[in-house]
C-alpha positions as CSV (number, residue, x, y, z in Angstrom):
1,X,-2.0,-9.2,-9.7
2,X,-4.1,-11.0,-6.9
3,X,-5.9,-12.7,-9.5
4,X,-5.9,-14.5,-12.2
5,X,-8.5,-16.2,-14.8
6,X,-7.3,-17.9,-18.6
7,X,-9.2,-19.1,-21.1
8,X,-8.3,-20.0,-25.2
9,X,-10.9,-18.0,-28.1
10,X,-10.2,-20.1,-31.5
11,X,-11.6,-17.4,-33.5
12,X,-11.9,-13.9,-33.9
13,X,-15.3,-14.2,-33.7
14,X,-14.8,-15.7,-30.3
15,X,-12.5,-13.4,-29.4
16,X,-15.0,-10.2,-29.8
17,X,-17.8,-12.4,-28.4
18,X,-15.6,-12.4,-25.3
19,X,-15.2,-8.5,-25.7
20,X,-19.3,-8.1,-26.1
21,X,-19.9,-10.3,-22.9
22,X,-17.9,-7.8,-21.0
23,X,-19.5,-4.8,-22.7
24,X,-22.3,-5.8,-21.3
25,X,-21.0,-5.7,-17.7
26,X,-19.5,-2.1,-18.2
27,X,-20.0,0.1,-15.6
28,X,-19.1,3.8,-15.4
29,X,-15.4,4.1,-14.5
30,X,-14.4,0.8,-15.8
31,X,-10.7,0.7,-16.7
32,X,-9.2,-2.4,-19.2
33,X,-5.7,-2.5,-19.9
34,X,-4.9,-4.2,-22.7
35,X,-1.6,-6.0,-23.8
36,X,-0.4,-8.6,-26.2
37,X,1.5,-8.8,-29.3
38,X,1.1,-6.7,-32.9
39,X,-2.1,-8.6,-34.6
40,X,-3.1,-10.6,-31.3
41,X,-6.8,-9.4,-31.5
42,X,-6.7,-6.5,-29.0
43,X,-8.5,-4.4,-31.8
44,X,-11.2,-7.2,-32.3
45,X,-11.6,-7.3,-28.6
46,X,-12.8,-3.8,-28.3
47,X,-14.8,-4.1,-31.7
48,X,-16.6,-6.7,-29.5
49,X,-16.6,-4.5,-26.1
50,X,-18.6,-1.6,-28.1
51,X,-21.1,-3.8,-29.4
52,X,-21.6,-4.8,-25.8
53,X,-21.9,-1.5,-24.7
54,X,-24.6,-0.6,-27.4
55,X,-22.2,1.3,-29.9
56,X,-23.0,1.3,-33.1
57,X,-20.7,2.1,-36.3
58,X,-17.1,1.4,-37.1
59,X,-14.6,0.9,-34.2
60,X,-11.4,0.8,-35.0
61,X,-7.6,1.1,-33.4
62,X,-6.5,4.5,-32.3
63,X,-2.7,3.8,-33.4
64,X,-2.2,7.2,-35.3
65,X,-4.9,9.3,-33.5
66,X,-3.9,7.8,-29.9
67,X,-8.0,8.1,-28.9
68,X,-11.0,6.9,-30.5
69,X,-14.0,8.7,-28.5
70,X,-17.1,6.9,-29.2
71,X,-20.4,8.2,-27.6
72,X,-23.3,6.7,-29.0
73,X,-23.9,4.0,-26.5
74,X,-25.1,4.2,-22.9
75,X,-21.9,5.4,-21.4
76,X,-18.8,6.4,-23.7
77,X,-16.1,4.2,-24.4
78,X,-12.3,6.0,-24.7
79,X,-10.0,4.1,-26.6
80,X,-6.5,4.6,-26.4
81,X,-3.7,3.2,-28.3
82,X,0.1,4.0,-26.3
83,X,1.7,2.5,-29.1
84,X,3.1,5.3,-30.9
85,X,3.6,7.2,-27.4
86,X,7.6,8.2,-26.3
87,X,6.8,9.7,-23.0
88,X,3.5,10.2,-20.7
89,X,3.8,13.8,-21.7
90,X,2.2,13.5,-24.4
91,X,-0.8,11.8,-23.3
92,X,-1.0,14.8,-20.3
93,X,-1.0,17.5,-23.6
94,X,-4.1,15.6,-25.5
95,X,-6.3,15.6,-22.1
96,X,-5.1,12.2,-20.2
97,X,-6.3,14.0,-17.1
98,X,-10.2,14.4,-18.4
99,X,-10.0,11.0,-21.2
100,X,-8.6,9.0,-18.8
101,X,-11.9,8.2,-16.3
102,X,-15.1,8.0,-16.2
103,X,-17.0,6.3,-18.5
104,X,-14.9,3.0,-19.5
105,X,-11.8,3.4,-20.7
106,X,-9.8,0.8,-22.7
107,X,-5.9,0.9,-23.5
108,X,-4.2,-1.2,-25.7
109,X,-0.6,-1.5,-25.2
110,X,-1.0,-0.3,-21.8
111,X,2.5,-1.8,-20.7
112,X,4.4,0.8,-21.7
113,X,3.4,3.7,-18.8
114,X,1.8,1.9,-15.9
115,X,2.0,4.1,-14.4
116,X,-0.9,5.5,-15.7
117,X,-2.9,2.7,-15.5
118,X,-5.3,2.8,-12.2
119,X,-5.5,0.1,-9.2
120,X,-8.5,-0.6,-10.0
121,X,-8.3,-1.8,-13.9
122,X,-9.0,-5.0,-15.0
123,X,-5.8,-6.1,-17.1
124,X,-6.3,-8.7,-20.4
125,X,-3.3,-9.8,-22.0
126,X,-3.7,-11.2,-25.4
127,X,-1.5,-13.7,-26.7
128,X,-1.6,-15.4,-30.0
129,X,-1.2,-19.5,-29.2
130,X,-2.0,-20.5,-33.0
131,X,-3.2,-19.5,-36.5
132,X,-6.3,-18.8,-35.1
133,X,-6.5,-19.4,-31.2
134,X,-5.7,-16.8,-28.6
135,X,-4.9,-17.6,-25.3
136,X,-6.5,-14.6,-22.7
137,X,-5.4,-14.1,-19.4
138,X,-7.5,-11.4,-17.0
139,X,-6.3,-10.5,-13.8
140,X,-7.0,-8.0,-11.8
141,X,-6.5,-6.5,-8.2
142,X,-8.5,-6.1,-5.1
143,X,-9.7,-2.2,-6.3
144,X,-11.4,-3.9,-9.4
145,X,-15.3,-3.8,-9.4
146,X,-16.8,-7.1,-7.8
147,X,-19.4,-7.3,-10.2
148,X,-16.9,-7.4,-12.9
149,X,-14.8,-9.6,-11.4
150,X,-17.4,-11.8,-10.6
151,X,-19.0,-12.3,-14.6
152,X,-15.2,-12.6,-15.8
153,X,-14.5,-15.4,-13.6
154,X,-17.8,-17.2,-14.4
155,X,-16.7,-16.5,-17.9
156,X,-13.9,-18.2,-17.7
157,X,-15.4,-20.9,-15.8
158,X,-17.9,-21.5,-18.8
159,X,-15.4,-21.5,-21.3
C-alpha cells in the first residue's frame, strides 16, 4: 500500500465511533476491505459504519448468509463476509458482479481473494492489542478517494 495511518480504539465503543466517522464520509462506490483476527471488532466496525451512513436497525455479520444488504440509508451499504467462502466461484453465483460496486461496499475477511478486492479500496486491518484495545491500521492506494483519504488521515492525526 502507498499509505499508511494507525491508531489504538480502547473500546468497542471507540471502535464503532471510528466506524460512524467514516460512515459519514461514504461516498457512492466506496470500497473497505476489512481484515483482522476472529472477535477483533470488524463486526462492531461496520455496526458503527451504518449508523454513519444513516442506517437504522440491526447490523450484524454476514458469516452464514455471505451478504447483508441494507438499504435504508442514503446510499446502500453491502456487507460481505468471505469467511465461509472456498473459491471466488461462489461469490460470481450469488451476484459478486452486481453486489460488488456501487454504493459502499464493505468486506470482512477480505484477505482471502484479493483479487477481488478493487485498486481503489481503502483497506482496515483490525488487530486485537489487549482485553479491550485494538490497534487499526488503514492504508490505502493512489486509486482511493481523496476526500476519504484525507478525513482518515486527520482521523488518525486526532487520535
Amino acid at each position: 500500500m502507498a499509505n499508511e495511518v494507525m491508531f489504538t480504539t480502547k473500546s468497542e465503543k471507540e471502535t464503532m465511533d471510528f466506524g460512524r466517522f467514516l460512515g459519514r464520509q461514504a461516498a457512492d462506490g466506496l470500497f473497505i476491505a476489512l481484515t483482522g483476527d476472529l472477535g477483533a471488532g470488524k463486526t462492531h466496525f461496520v455496526q458503527g459504519l451504518a449508523e454513519g451512513m444513516g442506517i437504522h436497525g440491526v447490523v450484524g455479520s454476514p458469516t452464514f448468509t455471505i451478504m447483508n444488504l441494507y438499504e435504508d440509508g442514503a446510499l446502500p451499504l453491502k456487507h460481505f463476509d468471505f469467511y465461509r467462502l472456498h473459491s471466488e466461484d461462489e461469490l460470481w453465483n450469488i451476484g459478486w458482479e452486481e453486489y460488488g460496486q456501487g454504493g459502499v461496499v464493505v468486506v470482512e475477511w477480505a484477505d482471502m481473494f484479493p483479487s477481488l478486492i478493487p485498486d481503489e479500496s481503502i483497506h482496515i486491518e483490525i488487530a486485537l492489542s489487549g482485553e479491550t484495545e485494538r490497534c487499526i491500521s488503514v492504508s490505502w492506494g493512489p486509486m482511493a478517494p481523496e476526500e476519504v483519504v484525507k478525513e482518515i488521515q486527520n482521523y488518525a492525526a486526532g487520535h
